[in-house]
C-alpha positions in Angstrom: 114.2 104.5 100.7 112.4 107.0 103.0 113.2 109.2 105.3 111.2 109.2 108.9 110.0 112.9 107.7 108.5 111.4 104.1 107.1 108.6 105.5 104.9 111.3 107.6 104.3 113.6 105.1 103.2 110.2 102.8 100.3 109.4 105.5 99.6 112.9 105.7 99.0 113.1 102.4 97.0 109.7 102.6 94.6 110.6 105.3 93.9 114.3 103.6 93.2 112.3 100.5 90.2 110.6 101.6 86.8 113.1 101.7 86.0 111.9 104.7 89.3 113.1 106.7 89.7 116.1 104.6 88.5 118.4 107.4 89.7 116.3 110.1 92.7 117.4 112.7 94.6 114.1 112.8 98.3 114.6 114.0 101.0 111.8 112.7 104.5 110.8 113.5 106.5 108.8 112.3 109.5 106.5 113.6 111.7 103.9 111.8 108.1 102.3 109.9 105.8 103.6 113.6 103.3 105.3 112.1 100.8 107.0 115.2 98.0 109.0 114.7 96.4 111.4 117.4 93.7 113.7 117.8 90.0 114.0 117.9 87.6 113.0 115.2 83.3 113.1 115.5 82.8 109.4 114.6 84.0 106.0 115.0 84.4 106.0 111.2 86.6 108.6 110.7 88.5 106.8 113.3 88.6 103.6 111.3 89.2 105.7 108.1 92.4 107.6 109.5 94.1 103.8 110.2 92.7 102.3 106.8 94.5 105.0 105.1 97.6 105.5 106.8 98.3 101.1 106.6 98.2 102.1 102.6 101.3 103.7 102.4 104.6 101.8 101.4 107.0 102.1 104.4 104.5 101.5 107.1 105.0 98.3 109.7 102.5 99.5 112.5 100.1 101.8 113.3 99.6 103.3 117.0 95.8 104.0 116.6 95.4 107.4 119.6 92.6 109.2 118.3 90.1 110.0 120.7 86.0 110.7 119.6 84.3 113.4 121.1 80.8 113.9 119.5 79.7 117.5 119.0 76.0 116.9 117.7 73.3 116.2 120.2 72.3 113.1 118.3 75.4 111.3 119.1 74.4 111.6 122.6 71.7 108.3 122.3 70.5 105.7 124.4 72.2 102.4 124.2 68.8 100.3 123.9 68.2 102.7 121.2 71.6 102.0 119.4 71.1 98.2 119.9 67.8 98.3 118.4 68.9 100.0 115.4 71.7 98.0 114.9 69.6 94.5 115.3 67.0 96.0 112.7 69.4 97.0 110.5 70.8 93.2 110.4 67.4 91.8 109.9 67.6 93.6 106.3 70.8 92.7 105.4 70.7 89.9 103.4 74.8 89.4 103.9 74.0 89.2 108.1 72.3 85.3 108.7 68.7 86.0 110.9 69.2 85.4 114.6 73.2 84.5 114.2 74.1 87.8 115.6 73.6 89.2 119.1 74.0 93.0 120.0 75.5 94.9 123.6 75.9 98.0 124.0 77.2 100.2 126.9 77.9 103.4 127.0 77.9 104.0 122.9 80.7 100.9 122.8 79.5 98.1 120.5 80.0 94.2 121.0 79.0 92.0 118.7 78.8 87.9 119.2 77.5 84.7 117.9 78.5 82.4 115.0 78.6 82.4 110.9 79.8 80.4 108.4 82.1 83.2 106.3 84.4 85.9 107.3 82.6 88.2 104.6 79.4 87.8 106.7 81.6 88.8 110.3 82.7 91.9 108.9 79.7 92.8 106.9 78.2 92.9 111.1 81.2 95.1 111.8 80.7 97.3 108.7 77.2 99.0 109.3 78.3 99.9 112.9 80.7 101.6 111.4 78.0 104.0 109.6 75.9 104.7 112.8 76.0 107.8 114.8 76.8 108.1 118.2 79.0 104.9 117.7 82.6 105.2 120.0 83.7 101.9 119.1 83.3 98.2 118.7 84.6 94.9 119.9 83.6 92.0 117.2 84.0 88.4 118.8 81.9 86.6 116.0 83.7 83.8 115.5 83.5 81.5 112.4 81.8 78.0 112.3 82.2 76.0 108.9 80.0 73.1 107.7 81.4 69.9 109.1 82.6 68.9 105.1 84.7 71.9 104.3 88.2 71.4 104.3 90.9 74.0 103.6 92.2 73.5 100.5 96.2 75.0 101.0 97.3 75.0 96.6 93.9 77.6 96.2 94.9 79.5 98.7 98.3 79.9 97.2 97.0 80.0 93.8 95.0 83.3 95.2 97.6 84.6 96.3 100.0 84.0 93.2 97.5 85.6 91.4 96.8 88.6 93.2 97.9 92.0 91.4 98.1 93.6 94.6 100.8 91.3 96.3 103.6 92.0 94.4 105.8 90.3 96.9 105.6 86.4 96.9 107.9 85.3 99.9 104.6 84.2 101.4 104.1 81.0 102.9 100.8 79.1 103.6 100.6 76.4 106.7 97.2 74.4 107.4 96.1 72.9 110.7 92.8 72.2 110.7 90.1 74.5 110.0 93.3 77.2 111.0 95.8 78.8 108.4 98.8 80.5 109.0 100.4 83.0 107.4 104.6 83.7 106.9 106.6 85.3 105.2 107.7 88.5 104.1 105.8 91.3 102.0 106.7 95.0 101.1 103.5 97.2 102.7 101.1 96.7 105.1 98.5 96.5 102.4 100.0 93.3 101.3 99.8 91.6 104.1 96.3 92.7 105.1 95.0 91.7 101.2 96.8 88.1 101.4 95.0 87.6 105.0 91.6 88.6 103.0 92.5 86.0 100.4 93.2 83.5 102.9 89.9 84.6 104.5 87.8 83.4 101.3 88.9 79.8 101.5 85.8 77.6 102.5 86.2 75.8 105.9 88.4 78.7 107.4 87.7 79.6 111.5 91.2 81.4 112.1 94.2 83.0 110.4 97.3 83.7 112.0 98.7 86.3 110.2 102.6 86.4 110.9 103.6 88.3 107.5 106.5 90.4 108.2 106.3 93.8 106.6 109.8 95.0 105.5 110.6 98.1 103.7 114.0 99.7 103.1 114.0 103.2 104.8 116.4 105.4 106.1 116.8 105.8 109.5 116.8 109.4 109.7 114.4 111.9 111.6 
């Protein structure tokens, strides 16, 4: 059971632990499992980094993302054709990114992404590299999935992923099928869990949409 004050210290801890926030002023707070995070970073992935890290820690239910970017280096400071460009070569070389299946916008350093692909692992993989670019401030992904017209979700592998699963130590999880959708329920014991058994879910062939409904419930103390 944790305390409000351990919980914060616990993220804390987490976002100083990764190299690439080590230098980085990121305030936290924390409030019966309300984890937000404030201040000002140099880059979009730092951003990303801060909320990776502090969903990792048992005891955390949601996390108010309020970190601003403010680039100091004159090369963050680049034309949005110029961004785009990058971004759309970048994809033609990545062998994970189908050719032509991805379409690029960008205004005022803020990134959307759109068109259609067959796996999840191929929609973030778009999202990923952004992530790495300078002068990035953020990025809206409306990819959406379009399996082949044969796939259908198979609900006992998804469960059997899940069962097997070293990181889900909590199996109160249950798996509903509608289509080419699956919805998650159920309860797990971080926010890690839940996030891993919507990745699992993810891999399934014939996927377009997860509902992720997990409950994340963790026994702290209510004290500040």
């Amino acid at each position: 059971m944790k305390t409000n004050e351990e919980l914060q210290k616990d993220v804390q801890d987490a976002i100083k632990w990764e190299p690439l926030l080590k230098a980085a002023e990121i305030g936290v707070t924390a409030k019966d499992g309300v984890i937000t995070l404030s201040g000002i970073v140099d880059s979009y992935a730092k951003k990303s980094e801060a909320e990776a890290a502090a969903k990792t820690v048992a005891g955390v239910k949601v996390v108010v993302e309020q970190i601003e970017i403010k680039t100091y280096s004159e090369l963050n400071h680049r034309d949005d054709i110029d961004l785009a460009n990058e971004l759309l070569k970048v994809y033609n070389w990545n062998w994970e990114i189908p050719n032509d299946r991805v379409k690029v916008r960008v205004e005022n350093g803020w990134v959307t992404i759109e068109g259609e692909v067959q796996w999840n692992y191929q929609r973030e993989a778009a999202e990923r590299i952004i992530n790495k670019l300078i002068g990035i401030k953020g990025v809206s992904n409306n990819i959406t999935i379009k399996s082949e017209p044969h796939d259908e979700i198979e609900k006992m592998a998804i469960e059997s992923a899940l069962a097997r699963n070293w990181s889900i130590k909590e199996q109160d999880i249950h798996v509903n099928v509608a289509n080419n959708k699956v919805i998650l329920t159920g309860t797990v014991g971080s926010w890690y869990e839940k996030d891993e058994a919507e990745r699992q879910a993810w891999k399934a062939p014939g996927v377009e949409i997860v509902d992720n409904d997990i409950v994340v419930a963790y026994d702290y103390s209510l004290v500040d």
